[in-house]
C-alpha positions as CSV (number, residue, x, y, z in Angstrom):
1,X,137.2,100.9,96.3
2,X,140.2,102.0,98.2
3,X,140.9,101.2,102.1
4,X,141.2,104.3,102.9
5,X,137.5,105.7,102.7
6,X,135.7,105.1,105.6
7,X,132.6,102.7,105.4
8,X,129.3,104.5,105.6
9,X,127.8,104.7,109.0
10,X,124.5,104.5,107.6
11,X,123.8,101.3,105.7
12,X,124.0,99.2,108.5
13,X,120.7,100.0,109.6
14,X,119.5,99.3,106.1
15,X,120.4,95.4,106.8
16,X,117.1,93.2,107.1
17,X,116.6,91.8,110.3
18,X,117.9,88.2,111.7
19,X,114.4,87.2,110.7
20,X,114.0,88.2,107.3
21,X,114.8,86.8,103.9
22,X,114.7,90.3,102.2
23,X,116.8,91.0,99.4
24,X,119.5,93.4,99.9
25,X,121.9,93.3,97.5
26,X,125.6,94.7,98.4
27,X,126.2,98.1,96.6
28,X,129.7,97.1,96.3
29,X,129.7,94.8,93.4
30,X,128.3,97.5,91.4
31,X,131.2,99.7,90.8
32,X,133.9,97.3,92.2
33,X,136.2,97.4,88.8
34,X,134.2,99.6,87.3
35,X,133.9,103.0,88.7
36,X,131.7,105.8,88.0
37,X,132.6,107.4,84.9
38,X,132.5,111.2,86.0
39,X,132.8,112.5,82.5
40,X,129.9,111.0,81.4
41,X,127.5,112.3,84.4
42,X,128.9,115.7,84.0
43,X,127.1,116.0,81.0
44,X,124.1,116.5,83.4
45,X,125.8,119.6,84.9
46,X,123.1,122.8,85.2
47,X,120.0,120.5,83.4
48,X,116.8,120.3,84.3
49,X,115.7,117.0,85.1
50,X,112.4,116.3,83.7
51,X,111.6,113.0,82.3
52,X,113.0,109.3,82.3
53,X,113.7,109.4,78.7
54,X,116.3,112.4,78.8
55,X,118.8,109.7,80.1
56,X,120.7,107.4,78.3
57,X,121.7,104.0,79.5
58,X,125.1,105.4,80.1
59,X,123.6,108.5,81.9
60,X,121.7,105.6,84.2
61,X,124.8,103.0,84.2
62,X,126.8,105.6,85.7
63,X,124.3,107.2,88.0
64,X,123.9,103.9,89.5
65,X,127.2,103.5,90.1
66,X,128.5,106.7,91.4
67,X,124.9,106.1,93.9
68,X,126.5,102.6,94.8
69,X,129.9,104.4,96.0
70,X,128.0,106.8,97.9
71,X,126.0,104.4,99.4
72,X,129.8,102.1,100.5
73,X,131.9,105.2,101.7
74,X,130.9,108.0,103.9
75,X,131.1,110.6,102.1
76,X,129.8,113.6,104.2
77,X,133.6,114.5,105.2
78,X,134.3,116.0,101.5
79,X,131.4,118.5,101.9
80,X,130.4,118.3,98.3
81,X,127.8,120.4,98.4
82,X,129.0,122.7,100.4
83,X,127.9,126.4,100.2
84,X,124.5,125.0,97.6
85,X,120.9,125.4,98.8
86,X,118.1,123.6,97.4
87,X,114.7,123.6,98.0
88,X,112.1,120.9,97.9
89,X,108.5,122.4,96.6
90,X,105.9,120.0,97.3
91,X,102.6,121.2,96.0
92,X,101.5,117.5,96.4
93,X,101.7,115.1,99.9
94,X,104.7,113.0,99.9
95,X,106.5,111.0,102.5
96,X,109.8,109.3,100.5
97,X,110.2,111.6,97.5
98,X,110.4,114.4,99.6
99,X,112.7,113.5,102.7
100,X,114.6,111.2,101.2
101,X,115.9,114.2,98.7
102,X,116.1,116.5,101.9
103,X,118.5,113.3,103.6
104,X,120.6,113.3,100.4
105,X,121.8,117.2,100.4
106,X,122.2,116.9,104.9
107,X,124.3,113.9,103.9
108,X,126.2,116.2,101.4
109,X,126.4,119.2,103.5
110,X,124.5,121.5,101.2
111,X,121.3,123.2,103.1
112,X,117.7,123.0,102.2
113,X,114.7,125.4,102.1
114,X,111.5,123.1,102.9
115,X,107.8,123.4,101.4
116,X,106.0,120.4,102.3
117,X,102.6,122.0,101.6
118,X,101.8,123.9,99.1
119,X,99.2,125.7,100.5
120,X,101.9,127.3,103.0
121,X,103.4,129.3,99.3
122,X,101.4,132.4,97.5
123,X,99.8,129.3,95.3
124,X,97.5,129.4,98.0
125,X,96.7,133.6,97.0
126,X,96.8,132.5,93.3
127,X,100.4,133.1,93.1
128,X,101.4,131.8,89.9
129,X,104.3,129.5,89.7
130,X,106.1,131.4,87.2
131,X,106.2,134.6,89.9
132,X,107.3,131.7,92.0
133,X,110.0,130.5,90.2
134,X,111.6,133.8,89.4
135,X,112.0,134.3,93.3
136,X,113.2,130.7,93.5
137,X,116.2,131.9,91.1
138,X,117.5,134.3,93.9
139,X,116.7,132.0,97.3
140,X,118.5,128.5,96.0
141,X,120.5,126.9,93.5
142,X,118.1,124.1,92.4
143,X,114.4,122.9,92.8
144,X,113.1,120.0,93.6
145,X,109.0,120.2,93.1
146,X,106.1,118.2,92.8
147,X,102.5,119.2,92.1
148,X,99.2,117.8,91.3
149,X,99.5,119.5,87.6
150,X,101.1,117.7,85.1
151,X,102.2,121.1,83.4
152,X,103.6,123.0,86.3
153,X,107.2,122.0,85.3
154,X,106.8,123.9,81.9
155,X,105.2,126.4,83.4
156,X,107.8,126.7,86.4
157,X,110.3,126.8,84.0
158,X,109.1,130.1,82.0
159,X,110.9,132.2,84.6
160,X,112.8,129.9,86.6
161,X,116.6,129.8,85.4
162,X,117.9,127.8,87.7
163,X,118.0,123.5,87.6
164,X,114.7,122.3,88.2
165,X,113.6,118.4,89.1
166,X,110.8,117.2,88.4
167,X,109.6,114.8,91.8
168,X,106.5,114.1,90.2
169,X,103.7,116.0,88.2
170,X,100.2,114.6,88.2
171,X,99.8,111.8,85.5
172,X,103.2,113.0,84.2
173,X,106.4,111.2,85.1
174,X,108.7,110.9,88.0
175,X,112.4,110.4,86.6
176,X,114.0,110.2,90.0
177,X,111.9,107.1,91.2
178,X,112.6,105.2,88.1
179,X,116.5,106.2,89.0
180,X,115.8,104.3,92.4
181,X,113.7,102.0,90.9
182,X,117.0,100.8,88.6
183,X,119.4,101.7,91.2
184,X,117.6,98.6,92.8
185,X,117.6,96.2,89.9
186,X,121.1,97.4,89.0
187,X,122.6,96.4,92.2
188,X,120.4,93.2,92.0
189,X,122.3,92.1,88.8
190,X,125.4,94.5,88.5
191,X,125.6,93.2,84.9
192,X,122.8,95.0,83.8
193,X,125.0,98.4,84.2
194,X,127.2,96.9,81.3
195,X,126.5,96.3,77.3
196,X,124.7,93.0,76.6
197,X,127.1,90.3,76.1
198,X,125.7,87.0,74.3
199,X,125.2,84.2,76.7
200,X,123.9,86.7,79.2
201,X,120.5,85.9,80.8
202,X,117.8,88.5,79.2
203,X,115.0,89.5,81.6
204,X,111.1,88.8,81.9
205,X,109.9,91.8,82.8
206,X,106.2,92.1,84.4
207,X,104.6,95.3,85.2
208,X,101.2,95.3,87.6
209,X,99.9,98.4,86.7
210,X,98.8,101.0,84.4
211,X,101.0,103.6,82.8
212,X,99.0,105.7,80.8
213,X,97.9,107.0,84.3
214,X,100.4,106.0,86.7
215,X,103.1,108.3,86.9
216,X,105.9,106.3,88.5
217,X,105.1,102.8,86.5
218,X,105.5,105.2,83.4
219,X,109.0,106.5,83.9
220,X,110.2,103.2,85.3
221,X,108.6,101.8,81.7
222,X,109.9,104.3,80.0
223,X,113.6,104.2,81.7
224,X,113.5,100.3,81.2
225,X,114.5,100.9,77.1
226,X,117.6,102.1,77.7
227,X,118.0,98.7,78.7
228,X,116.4,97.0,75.8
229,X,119.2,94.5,74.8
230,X,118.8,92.9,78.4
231,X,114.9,92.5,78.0
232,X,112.9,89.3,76.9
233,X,110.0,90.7,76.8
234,X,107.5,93.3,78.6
235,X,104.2,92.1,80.0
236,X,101.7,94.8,81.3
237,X,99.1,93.2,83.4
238,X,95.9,95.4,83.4
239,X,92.3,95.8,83.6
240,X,92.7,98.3,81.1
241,X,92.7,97.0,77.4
242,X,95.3,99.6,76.5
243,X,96.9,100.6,79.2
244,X,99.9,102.5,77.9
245,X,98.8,106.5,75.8
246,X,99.6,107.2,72.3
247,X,103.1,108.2,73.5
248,X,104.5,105.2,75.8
249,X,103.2,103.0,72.8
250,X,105.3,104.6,70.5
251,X,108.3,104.4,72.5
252,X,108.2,100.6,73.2
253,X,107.7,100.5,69.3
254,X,110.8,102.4,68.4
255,X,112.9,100.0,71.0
256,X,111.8,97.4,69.5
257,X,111.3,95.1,72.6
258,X,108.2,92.9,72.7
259,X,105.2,93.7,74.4
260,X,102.1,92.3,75.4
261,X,99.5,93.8,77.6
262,X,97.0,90.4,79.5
263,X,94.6,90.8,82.4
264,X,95.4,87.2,83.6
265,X,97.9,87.6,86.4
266,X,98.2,83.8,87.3
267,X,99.0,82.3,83.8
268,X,102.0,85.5,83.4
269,X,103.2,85.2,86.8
270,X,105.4,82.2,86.9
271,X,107.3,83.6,83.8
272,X,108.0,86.7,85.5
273,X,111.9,87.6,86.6
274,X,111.1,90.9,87.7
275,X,107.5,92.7,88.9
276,X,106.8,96.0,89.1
277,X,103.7,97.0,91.3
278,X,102.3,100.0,92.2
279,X,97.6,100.8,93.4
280,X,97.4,104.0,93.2
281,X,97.0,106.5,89.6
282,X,96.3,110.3,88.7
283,X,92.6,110.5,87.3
284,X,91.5,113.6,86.3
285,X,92.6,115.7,89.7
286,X,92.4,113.2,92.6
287,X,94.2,110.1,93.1
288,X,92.2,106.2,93.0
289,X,93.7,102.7,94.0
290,X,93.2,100.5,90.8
291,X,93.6,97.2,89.7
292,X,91.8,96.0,92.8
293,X,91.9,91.7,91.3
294,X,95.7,92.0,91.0
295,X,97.1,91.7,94.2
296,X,100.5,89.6,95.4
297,X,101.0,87.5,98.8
298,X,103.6,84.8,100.0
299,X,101.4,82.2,98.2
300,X,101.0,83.9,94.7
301,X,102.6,81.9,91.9
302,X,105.5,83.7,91.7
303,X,109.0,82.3,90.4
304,X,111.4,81.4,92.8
305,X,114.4,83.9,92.1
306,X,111.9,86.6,91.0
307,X,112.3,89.7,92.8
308,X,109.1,92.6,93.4
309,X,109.2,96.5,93.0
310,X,107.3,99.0,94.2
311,X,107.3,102.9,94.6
312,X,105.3,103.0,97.9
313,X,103.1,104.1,99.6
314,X,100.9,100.5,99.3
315,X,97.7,99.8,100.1
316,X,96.6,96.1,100.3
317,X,97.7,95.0,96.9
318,X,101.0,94.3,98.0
319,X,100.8,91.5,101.3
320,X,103.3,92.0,103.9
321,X,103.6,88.3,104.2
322,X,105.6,88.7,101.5
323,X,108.1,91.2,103.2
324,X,110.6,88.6,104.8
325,X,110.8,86.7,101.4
326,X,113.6,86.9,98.9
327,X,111.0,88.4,96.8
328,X,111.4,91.4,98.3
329,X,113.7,93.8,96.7
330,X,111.2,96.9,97.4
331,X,112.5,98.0,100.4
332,X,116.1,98.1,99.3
333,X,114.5,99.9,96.6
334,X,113.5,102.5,99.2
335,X,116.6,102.9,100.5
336,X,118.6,103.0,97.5
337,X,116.7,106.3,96.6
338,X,118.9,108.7,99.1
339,X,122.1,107.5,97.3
340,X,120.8,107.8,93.8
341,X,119.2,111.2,94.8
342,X,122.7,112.5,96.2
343,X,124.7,111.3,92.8
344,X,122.2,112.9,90.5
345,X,122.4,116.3,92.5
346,X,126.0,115.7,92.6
347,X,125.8,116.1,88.4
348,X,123.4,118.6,88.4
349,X,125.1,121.2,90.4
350,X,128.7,120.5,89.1
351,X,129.9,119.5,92.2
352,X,131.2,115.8,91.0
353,X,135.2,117.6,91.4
354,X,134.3,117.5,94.9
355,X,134.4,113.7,95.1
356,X,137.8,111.9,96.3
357,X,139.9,110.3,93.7
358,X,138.0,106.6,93.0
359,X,140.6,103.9,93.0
């Protein structure tokens, strides 16, 4: 990174207090030698973003990085996205999703039109969405909605014409989490952005959770095969016997990365590198905290460089004890999701020209 950008005024705050042990990797060492290859994000330019699969490691690799400048340098002085509107449609509560994609375009000087409820659009007059998103192609240049329906992207997109990004659609997916959620890891072990090389350390990956039903576990699953060569071995740990649907199955099959799905947390714990956690799932139309017996503190059996994930919001199965700990990678996680949020808008709207030259 050249000298001459300015450091972003920002991350500071983001550093753990004098009393915590926290995990906070340092975005740096992400794209230090390595920066973002543009050419390979401008593929993204004008698409909708709709599932976890539709990128490929490079797509991810890349992402990360360009999010990992972002996240260095202040960036707000180019005005990238200048003169673009965007507007968040949240049919569906949300805390992070929602503002942290409302911080990113602020910090990019684009503008936003804001629907935290959608019982404040004419959904609430049985509005369709397709009316809505024809009148969505005239008020902004992108959308980024979530709803309770786990069709209302497809049926969004039968009018609308403009990018749309999907923040989450009942039991569905929700892409730009799992782009935080590797964001995260990637900056955890910057060598996971590059091909496998042999002698590299391959990951135990432990999932708490079920993805059949829980939308961000899903896409963070589903992202974490692009990644395949770097992967050991998968361990779902579930109540459920079979956890997964037909259609996550058959995309671990085809990667070819062992699986194993176990309801015994303590006897998989101790093997675990990296744990992804989340309570809460989509059951028919309201939301339930499963997986009750699974639950992590400061005195689980956990390994002693492992590090935890988690999409927030928690509810008890995740112990604050455990926030001061090394173990603790999900609030960087958190944070990470503003910067990853800005590059991927910065692809979708073609606006990666208005980035200074990376040195």
């Amino acid at each position: 990174m050249s000298e001459t950008f300015d450091p972003n005024p920002s991350t500071p705050y983001l550093t753990p207090p004098r009393d915590s042990e926290a995990t906070r990797p340092e975005p740096g060492n992400l794209f230090s030698g390595s920066p973002p290859d543009l050419d390979v994000l401008a593929e993204l330019s004008g698409q909708n973003i709709l599932y976890a699969r539709q990128f490929s490691f490079r797509h991810v690799a890349e992402l990360c990085k360009l999010a990992a400048f972002l996240e260095k340098v202040e960036i707000w002085p180019y005005h990238p996205l200048d003169g673009k509107i965007i507007t968040t449609a949240f049919f569906e509560a949300s805390t992070r999703t929602r503002t942290s994609f409302e911080s990113a375009v602020h910090r990019l000087a684009g503008k936003i039109i804001s629907i935290p409820d959608g019982s404040l659009t004419g959904a609430k007059k049985g509005e369709s969405l397709q009316d809505i998103g024809e009148m969505f192609n005239a008020y902004c240049d992108c959308v980024v909605m979530r709803h309770t329906e786990t069709d209302a992207p497809k049926r969004m997109l039968e009018n609308l014409r403009i990018p749309l990004i999907n923040a989450g659609n009942g039991s569905g997916e929700h892409p730009t989490q799992a782009l935080a959620d590797w964001y995260a890891l990637l900056k955890w072990e910057p060598r996971l952005a590059a091909p496998f090389e042999t002698g590299d350390r391959k990951l135990n990956l432990g999932i708490l959770g079920t993805p059949g039903s829980m939308r961000a576990v899903k896409s963070f699953l589903l992202m974490s095969l692009n990644f395949s060569d770097h992967i050991e071995k998968v361990t779902v740990i579930s109540e459920m016997a079979d956890p997964f649907g037909k259609d996550v199955t058959e995309s671990l099959d085809r990667a070819n990365i062992p699986y194993e799905v176990t309801n015994d947390i303590r006897e998989n714990l101790p093997q675990l590198d990296v744990i992804y956690m989340n309570s809460i799932a989509f059951l028919g139309d309201s939301y339930k905290a499963l997986d009750s017996r699974y639950k992590l503190d400061a005195q689980s059996g956990l390994k002693m460089d492992a590090v935890i994930l988690h999409p927030l919001a928690r509810l008890d199965e995740l112990d604050t004890s455990l926030d001061k700990t090394p173990h603790n990678l999900y609030f960087s996680q958190a944070h990470g999701a503003v910067f990853v949020r800005q590059a991927l808008l910065l692809a979708v709207l073609g606006r990666l020209d208005r980035l200074p030259e990376f040195h």
